[in-house]
C-alpha angles and dihedrals in degrees: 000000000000110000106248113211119208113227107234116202141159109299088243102041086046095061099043093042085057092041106057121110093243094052085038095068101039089049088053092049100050079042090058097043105049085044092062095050084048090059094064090058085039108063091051096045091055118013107043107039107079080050101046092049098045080053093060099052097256111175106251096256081056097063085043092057085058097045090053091049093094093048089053093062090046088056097064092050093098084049096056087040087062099039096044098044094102093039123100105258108231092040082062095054097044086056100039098046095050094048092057099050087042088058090059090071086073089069082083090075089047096120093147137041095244090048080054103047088049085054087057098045085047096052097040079047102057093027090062094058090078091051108104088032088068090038088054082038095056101050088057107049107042122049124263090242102044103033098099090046091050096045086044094052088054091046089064084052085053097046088045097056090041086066096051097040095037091063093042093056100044088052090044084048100052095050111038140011125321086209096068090031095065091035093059087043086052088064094056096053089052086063101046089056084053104057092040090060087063085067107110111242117183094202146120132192107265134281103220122085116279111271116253114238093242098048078053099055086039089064094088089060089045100052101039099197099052089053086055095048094050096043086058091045092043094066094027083061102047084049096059099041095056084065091044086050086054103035096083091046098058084037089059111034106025098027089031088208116180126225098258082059100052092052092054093050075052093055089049092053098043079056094049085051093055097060092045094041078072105039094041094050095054086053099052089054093058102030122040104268089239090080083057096055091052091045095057091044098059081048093050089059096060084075099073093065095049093053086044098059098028114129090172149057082229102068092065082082084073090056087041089060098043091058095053090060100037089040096052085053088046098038089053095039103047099072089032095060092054092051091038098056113044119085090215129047100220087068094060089105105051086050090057096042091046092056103037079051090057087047086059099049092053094041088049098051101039098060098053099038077059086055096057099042083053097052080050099051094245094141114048103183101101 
């Protein structure tokens, strides 16, 4: 991979130098761009592998191993924070990046459910590294008053391409071999990683000492009303990822849906976000994005009744719907949260690693806890 240098320039110059019209746009182009290469990874990375996995007869731990992969690699945010603090950011996330869409490629050797679980956990793992670099990365190169609308506005690019590519691949998925299928996505994530590191970042790592760990998870008893947001996050959360824990394993044994399917319920719910990426990013920039994440939350729960009464592969539009509108909320507020509530910019990235920590610990324990409750017979709905 080519070295990428970070311009470092005067605080002020640097600023006005992002921010003009001109760099904004250019900013925003290479943004697009390398968000809708990104897609393409993406949809593979997030929307097929409970599905895939439940297909093959995994054992249902199993599934919840993939589910949690996510969350795993959530988990490890506050650990890169701490690692790549003193890294140049985009260099981080030219090398983060690349070494999770190279790790793909081992889905290739994935001839059993366990070798592709352990894939999943690899890859969340390694993408998330990059994670409060681009946090750090976003509050710099677009403006305070028009960085929702921006974001939003790429989301939609996002959206657009997950229709497309979420149809492709389901289709790609139901016909030939998931192995060649995520090793071709992987390339395009690889690219994607590519043409984001051409976007100019006036940056360098920080002056001040490396934060300790534990000055990090003490953040939440120093600013009160953060430790307040994520407790009730915190449980909201763990409530609604037990149903998404659950929800792949009613779509494949009791609605018996097929992959084509579920790429098009992906597609519906990618449309549902491009019309909320707007409307959502124009909100944040007005309200403080907190409002966002506990509005998508009460709309996330409105998930589990719909799966619980469902008869038909058919319901789960209803659920596609619902998390065009809620992911659209979560995806926008999540990075607006960790630049709204610090008082100095240079923390921006431990806010987003302490929550998205916090993310992992939650997303690894409530799958699991399902799995059990299913092996008991808690749950009799299958």
């Amino acid at each position: 991979m080519r070295r990428v240098k970070e311009k470092q320039q005067p605080a002020e110059l640097a600023t006005y130098n992002q921010w003009s019209k001109s760099e904004v746009r250019r900013t925003f182009r290479l943004d697009v761009s390398a968000a809708v290469l990104f897609s393409v990874y993406n949809v593979v990375l997030v929307s097929f592998p409970a599905i895939l996995i439940r297909q093959q007869g995994a054992a249902s731990w199993i599934v919840a191993l993939v589910i949690a992969a996510p969350s795993i690699g959530n988990f490890s945010a506050i650990f890169w924070s701490r690692l790549t603090e003193k890294m140049p950011r985009m260099r981080v996330m030219l090398v983060g990046g690349g070494l999770a869409r190279l790790s793909l490629l081992l889905m290739l050797l994935a001839f059993n459910p366990l070798i592709f679980a352990l894939v999943m956990v690899l890859c969340n793992i390694l993408e998330i590294s990059k994670s409060p670099s681009y946090a750090a990365i976003m509050q710099q190169v677009y403006p305070n008053n028009r960085r929702g609308e921006l974001m939003g506005k790429v989301r939609v690019a996002i959206s657009v391409a997950t229709i497309i590519a979420a149809t492709a691949i389901g289709q790609l998925l139901q016909a030939g071999d998931f192995r060649l299928v995520y090793a071709g996505a992987s390339l395009f994530g690889i690219a994607s990683t590519l043409v984001f590191s051409r976007i100019h970042y006036y940056g360098s790592p920080s002056n001040r000492p490396p934060t300790p760990l534990k000055k990090m998870l003490l953040i939440p008893t120093k600013d009160r009303r953060y430790g307040a947001f994520l407790a009730a996050t915190f449980l909201l959360g763990f409530a609604n990822l037990m149903g998404l824990s659950l929800y792949p394993i009613i779509a494949v044994d009791k609605l018996h849906i097929s992959n084509s399917f579920y790429g098009i319920l992906t597609a519906i719910t990618s449309g549902l976000s491009i019309i909320f990426y707007f409307i959502w990013g124009s909100y944040s920039d007005r309200h403080h994005p907190m409002i966002l994440t506990f509005i998508s939350f009460a709309l996330a729960a409105l998930n589990f009744i719909v799966y619980l009464v469902a008869s038909d592969a058919l319901f789960l539009i209803i659920p596609a719907a619902i998390n065009g509108v809620a992911n659209a909320g979560f995806d926008l507020a999540l990075i607006n949260n960790a630049i709204r509530f610090p008082k100095e910019r240079e923390d921006v990235p431990h806010y987003l690693a302490l929550y998205t920590s916090l993310v992992g610990i939650r997303g690894v324990v409530a799958p699991f806890l399902v799995s059990f409750m299913l092996t008991s017979e808690v749950f009799i709905i299958l």
